[in-house]
C-alpha beads as a LAMMPS data file, in Angstrom:
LAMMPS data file: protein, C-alpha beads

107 atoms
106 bonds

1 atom types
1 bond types

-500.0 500.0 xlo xhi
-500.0 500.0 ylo yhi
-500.0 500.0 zlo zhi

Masses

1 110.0

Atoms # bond

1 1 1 -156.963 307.144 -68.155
2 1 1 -158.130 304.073 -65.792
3 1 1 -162.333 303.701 -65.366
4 1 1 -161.998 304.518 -62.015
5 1 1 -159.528 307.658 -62.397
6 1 1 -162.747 308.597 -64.873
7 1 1 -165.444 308.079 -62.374
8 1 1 -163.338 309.838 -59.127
9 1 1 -163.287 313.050 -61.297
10 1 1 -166.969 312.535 -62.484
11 1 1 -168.105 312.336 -58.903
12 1 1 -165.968 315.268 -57.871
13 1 1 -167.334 317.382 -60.635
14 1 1 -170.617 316.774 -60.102
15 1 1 -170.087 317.344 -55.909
16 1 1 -168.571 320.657 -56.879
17 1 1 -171.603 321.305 -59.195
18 1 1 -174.353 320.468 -56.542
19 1 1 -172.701 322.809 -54.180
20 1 1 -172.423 325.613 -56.204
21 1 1 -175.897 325.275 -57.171
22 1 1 -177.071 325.095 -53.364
23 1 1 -174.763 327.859 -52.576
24 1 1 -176.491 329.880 -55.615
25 1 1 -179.526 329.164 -54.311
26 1 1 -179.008 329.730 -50.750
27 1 1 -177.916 333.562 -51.799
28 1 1 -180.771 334.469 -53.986
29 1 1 -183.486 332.930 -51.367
30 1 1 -181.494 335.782 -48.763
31 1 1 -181.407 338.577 -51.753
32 1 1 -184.627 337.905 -53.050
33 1 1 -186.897 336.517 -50.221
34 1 1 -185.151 337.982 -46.920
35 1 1 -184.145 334.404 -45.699
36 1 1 -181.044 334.008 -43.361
37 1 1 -179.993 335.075 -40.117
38 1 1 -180.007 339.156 -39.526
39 1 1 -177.518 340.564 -37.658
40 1 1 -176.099 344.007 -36.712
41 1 1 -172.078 343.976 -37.029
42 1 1 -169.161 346.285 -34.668
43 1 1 -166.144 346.864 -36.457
44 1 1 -162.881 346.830 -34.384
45 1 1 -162.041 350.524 -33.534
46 1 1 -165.768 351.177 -33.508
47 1 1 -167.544 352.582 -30.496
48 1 1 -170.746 351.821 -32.452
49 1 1 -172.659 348.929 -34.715
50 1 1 -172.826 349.855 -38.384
51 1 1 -176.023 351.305 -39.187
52 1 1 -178.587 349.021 -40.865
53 1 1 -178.849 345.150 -40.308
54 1 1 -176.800 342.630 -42.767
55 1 1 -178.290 339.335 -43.694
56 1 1 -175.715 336.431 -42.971
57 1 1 -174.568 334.291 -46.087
58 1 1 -171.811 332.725 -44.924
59 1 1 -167.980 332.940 -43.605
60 1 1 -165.123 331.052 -43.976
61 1 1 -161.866 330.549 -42.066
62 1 1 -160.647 334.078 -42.950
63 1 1 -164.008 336.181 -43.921
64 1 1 -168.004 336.539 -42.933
65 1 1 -169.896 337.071 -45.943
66 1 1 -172.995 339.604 -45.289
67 1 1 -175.483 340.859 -47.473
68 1 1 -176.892 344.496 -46.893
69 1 1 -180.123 344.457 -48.265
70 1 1 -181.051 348.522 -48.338
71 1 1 -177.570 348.991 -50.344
72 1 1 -177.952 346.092 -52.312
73 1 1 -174.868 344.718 -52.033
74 1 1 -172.314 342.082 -51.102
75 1 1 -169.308 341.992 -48.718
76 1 1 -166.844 340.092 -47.584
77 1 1 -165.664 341.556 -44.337
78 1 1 -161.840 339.499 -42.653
79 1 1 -162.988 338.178 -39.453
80 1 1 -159.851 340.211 -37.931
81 1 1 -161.775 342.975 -38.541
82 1 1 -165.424 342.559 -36.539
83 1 1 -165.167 342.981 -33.127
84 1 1 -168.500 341.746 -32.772
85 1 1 -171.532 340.221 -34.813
86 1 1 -175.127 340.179 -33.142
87 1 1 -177.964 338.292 -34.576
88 1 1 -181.137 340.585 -34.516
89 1 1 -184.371 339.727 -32.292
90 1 1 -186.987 339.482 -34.244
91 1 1 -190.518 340.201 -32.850
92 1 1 -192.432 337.305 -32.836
93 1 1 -195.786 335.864 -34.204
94 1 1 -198.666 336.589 -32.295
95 1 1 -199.672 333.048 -30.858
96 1 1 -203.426 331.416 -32.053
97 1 1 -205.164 331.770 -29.038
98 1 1 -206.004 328.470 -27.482
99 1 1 -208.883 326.548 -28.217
100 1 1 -211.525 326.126 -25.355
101 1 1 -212.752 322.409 -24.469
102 1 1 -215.907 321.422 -25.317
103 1 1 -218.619 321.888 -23.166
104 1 1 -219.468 319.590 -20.998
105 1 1 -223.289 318.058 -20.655
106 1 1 -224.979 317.178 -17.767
107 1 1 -225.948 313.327 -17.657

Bonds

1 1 1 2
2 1 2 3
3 1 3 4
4 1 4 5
5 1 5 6
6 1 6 7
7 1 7 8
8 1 8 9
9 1 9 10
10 1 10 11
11 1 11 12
12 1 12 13
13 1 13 14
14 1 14 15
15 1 15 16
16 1 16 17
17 1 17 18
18 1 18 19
19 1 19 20
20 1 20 21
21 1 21 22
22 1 22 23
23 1 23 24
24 1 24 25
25 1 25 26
26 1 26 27
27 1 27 28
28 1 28 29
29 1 29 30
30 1 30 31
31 1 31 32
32 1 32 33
33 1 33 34
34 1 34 35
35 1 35 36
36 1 36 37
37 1 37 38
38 1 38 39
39 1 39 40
40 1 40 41
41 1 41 42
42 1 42 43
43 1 43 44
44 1 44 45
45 1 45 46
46 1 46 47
47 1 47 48
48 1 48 49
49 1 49 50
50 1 50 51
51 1 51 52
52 1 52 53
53 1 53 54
54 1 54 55
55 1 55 56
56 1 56 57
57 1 57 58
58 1 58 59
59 1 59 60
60 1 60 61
61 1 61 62
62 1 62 63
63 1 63 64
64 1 64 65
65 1 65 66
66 1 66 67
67 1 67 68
68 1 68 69
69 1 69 70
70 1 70 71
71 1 71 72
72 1 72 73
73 1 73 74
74 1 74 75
75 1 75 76
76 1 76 77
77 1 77 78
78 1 78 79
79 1 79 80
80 1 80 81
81 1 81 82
82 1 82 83
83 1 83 84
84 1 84 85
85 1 85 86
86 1 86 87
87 1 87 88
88 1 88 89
89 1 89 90
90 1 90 91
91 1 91 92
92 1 92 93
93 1 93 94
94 1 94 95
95 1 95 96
96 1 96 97
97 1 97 98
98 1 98 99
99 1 99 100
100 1 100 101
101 1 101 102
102 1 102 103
103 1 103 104
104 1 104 105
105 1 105 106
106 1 106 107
Protein backbone atom coordinates (compact mmCIF):
# COMPACT_ATOMS: atom_id res chain seq x y z
CA UNK A 1 0.00 0.00 0.00
CA UNK A 2 1.26 3.62 -1.29
CA UNK A 3 1.55 6.56 1.76
CA UNK A 4 -1.03 8.30 0.23
CA UNK A 5 -3.54 5.23 -0.42
CA UNK A 6 -2.75 5.03 3.67
CA UNK A 7 -3.59 8.56 4.49
CA UNK A 8 -6.98 8.77 1.93
CA UNK A 9 -8.40 5.88 4.08
CA UNK A 10 -7.12 7.47 7.41
CA UNK A 11 -8.91 10.67 6.59
CA UNK A 12 -12.02 8.85 5.47
CA UNK A 13 -12.14 6.86 8.63
CA UNK A 14 -11.76 9.43 10.81
CA UNK A 15 -14.63 11.73 8.64
CA UNK A 16 -16.89 8.75 9.09
CA UNK A 17 -15.96 8.68 12.85
CA UNK A 18 -16.62 12.48 13.52
CA UNK A 19 -19.97 12.11 11.96
CA UNK A 20 -21.15 9.36 13.71
CA UNK A 21 -20.15 10.90 16.83
CA UNK A 22 -22.08 14.27 15.94
CA UNK A 23 -24.93 12.25 14.74
CA UNK A 24 -24.79 10.33 18.28
CA UNK A 25 -24.78 13.32 19.86
CA UNK A 26 -27.28 15.20 18.00
CA UNK A 27 -29.90 12.20 19.02
CA UNK A 28 -29.27 12.00 22.67
CA UNK A 29 -29.33 16.05 23.07
CA UNK A 30 -33.26 15.43 21.31
CA UNK A 31 -33.88 12.14 23.66
CA UNK A 32 -32.42 13.44 26.60
CA UNK A 33 -32.76 17.31 26.61
CA UNK A 34 -35.92 17.90 24.21
CA UNK A 35 -33.71 19.68 21.51
CA UNK A 36 -34.86 19.62 17.78
CA UNK A 37 -37.63 20.75 15.82
CA UNK A 38 -41.32 19.41 17.06
CA UNK A 39 -43.67 18.61 14.71
CA UNK A 40 -47.11 16.94 14.40
CA UNK A 41 -47.12 14.36 11.30
CA UNK A 42 -50.50 13.26 8.70
CA UNK A 43 -50.13 10.01 7.32
CA UNK A 44 -51.44 9.51 3.71
CA UNK A 45 -55.01 8.01 4.01
CA UNK A 46 -55.37 9.95 7.24
CA UNK A 47 -58.13 12.45 7.78
CA UNK A 48 -56.23 13.33 10.99
CA UNK A 49 -52.47 14.16 12.52
CA UNK A 50 -51.16 11.35 14.70
CA UNK A 51 -51.74 12.07 18.18
CA UNK A 52 -48.77 13.42 20.18
CA UNK A 53 -45.88 15.62 18.70
CA UNK A 54 -42.53 13.81 17.27
CA UNK A 55 -39.21 15.47 17.68
CA UNK A 56 -37.36 15.69 14.20
CA UNK A 57 -33.90 13.81 13.94
CA UNK A 58 -33.41 13.65 10.60
CA UNK A 59 -34.53 12.19 6.98
CA UNK A 60 -32.91 11.06 4.16
CA UNK A 61 -33.74 10.66 0.46
CA UNK A 62 -36.22 7.82 1.19
CA UNK A 63 -37.23 8.24 5.13
CA UNK A 64 -37.87 11.12 8.02
CA UNK A 65 -36.51 9.95 11.13
CA UNK A 66 -38.81 11.14 14.26
CA UNK A 67 -38.48 10.58 17.74
CA UNK A 68 -41.73 10.24 19.95
CA UNK A 69 -40.76 11.23 23.17
CA UNK A 70 -44.02 9.98 25.45
CA UNK A 71 -43.46 6.36 23.75
CA UNK A 72 -39.94 6.48 23.90
CA UNK A 73 -39.12 5.44 20.78
CA UNK A 74 -37.61 5.70 17.32
CA UNK A 75 -39.04 5.59 13.76
CA UNK A 76 -38.24 5.73 10.55
CA UNK A 77 -41.34 6.62 8.63
CA UNK A 78 -40.79 6.40 4.01
CA UNK A 79 -41.45 9.83 2.96
CA UNK A 80 -44.14 8.14 0.48
CA UNK A 81 -45.98 7.67 3.33
CA UNK A 82 -46.57 11.38 5.19
CA UNK A 83 -48.86 13.37 3.55
CA UNK A 84 -47.87 16.11 5.62
CA UNK A 85 -45.30 17.17 8.44
CA UNK A 86 -46.02 20.45 10.55
CA UNK A 87 -43.51 21.96 12.80
CA UNK A 88 -45.26 22.89 16.17
CA UNK A 89 -45.64 26.68 17.43
CA UNK A 90 -44.20 27.00 20.35
CA UNK A 91 -45.40 29.73 22.81
CA UNK A 92 -42.92 32.11 23.28
CA UNK A 93 -40.78 33.78 26.08
CA UNK A 94 -42.31 36.47 27.78
CA UNK A 95 -40.14 39.57 26.62
CA UNK A 96 -37.93 41.67 29.60
CA UNK A 97 -39.83 44.61 29.73
CA UNK A 98 -37.94 47.58 28.46
CA UNK A 99 -35.79 49.61 30.41
CA UNK A 100 -36.92 53.30 31.06
CA UNK A 101 -34.29 56.23 30.26
CA UNK A 102 -32.84 57.94 32.83
CA UNK A 103 -34.29 60.81 34.19
CA UNK A 104 -33.58 63.78 33.02
CA UNK A 105 -32.31 66.93 35.37
CA UNK A 106 -33.12 70.28 35.07
CA UNK A 107 -29.96 72.58 34.38
Amino acid sequence: MRPLTGVCMAVAFFMALGAAIYSLDKAENIRQSGQGSAVTVHLAGDTAALPGTARLLGSSTGFVFLWWPQQQRAEAVPISAIKRMQSVVLPARPAAAPIPPPAQTAR
